[in-house]
N, C-alpha and C positions, 0 to 999 in steps of 0.2 A: 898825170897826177889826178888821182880822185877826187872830184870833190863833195861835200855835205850830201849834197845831192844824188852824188853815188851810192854814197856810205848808206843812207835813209831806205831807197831803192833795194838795194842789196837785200837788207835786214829784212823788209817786208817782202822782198821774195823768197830770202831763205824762209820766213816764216810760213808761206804758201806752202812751199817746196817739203818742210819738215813735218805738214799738219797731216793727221791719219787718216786714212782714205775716207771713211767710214765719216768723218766732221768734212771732208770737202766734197763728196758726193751731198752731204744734207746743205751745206751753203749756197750749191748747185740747184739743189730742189730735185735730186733722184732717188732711188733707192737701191737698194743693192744690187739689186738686176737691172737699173738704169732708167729705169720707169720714172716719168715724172712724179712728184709729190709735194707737198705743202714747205718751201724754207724752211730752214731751222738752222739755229749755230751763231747765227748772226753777231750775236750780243759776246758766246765764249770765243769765237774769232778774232772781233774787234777791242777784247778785253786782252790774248795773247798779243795781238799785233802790238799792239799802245806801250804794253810790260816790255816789250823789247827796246825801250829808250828808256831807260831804266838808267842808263848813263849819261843821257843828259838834261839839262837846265832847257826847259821847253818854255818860250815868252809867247805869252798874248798880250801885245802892246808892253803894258811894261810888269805884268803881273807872271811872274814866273809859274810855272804850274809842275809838279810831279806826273811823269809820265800815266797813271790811271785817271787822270783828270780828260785827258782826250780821247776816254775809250767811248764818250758817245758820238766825237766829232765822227772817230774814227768808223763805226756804227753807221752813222748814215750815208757818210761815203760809200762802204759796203754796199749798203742796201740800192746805192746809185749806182754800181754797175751792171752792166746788159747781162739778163739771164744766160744769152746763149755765150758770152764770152766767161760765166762761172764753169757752165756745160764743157764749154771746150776743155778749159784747165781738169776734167774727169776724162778727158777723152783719153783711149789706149790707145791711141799713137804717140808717143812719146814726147815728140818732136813738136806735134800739135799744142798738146799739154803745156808743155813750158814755153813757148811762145807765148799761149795765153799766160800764164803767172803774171812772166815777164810785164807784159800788156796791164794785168790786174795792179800789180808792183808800182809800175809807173802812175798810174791813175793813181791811185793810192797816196803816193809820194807828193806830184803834185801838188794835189788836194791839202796836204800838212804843211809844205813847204809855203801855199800861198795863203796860207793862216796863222801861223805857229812861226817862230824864230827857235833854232835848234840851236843849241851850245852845247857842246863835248865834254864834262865833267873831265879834267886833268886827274883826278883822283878817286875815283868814281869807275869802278869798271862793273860788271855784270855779277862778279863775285862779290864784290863790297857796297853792294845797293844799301844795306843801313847806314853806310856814313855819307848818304846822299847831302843830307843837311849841311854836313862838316866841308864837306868837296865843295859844295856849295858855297858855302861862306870862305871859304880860302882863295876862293875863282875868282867869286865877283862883290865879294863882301858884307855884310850883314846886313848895310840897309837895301840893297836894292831890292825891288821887285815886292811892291808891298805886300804878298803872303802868298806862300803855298796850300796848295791843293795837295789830299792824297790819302 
């Protein structure tokens, strides 16, 4: 059986997985020929990864937050992992590559998991992100969580 922690894992390595070469070479710090150069991406990286919990109710302590509300946590996590393990996940061996994600994923996950409380919107899926609010208040009810973010 999967659990949250799967589920979290998964999403942010589908997210590595699906990003264009062209944004995960600059996350990397190369350039098209593979040449070192100055980071970049960092911020629209950490802005996709975050939007992909889009379904669900994210707590810090007891203050629920909207998935854009961690896209700076998520940010500097980013900026915390080892350049040469960004370099790998560009590397053309394939095998290499996704190993590394994988490795980036985890970290990643971690990192949310031992900050953040994830809940699964029952009514809330990636299609029906405006009635966040609604899924919201039918889940866990209308007082909880003294305000969102978003």
């Amino acid at each position: 059986m999967r659990t949250l922690a799967d589920e979290i894992g998964t999403a942010i390595e589908v997210d590595l997985t699906v990003m264009p070469p062209h944004q995960r070479r600059a996350y990397a710090g190369l350039d098209q020929y593979r040449r070192p150069v100055e980071v970049r991406g960092v911020q629209e990286l950490a802005k996709g990864i975050a939007e992909s919990f889009g379904a669900f109710a994210i707590f810090d302590v007891e203050t629920v937050l909207r998935s854009p509300a961690i896209a700076p946590f998520v940010t500097q996590t980013l900026y915390a992992i080892p350049l040469d393990l960004r370099r790998a996940a560009c590397d053309r061996d394939r095998q290499k590559a996704e190993s590394a994600r994988k490795e980036m994923a985890r970290i990643i996950s971690a990192a949310l998991l031992a900050r953040y409380h994830f809940e699964p919107l029952k009514h809330a899926g990636a299609s029906c992100h405006p009635n966040w609010e609604q899924a919201f208040d039918q889940q866990f009810g209308a007082g909880r969580g003294g305000g969102s973010s978003g």
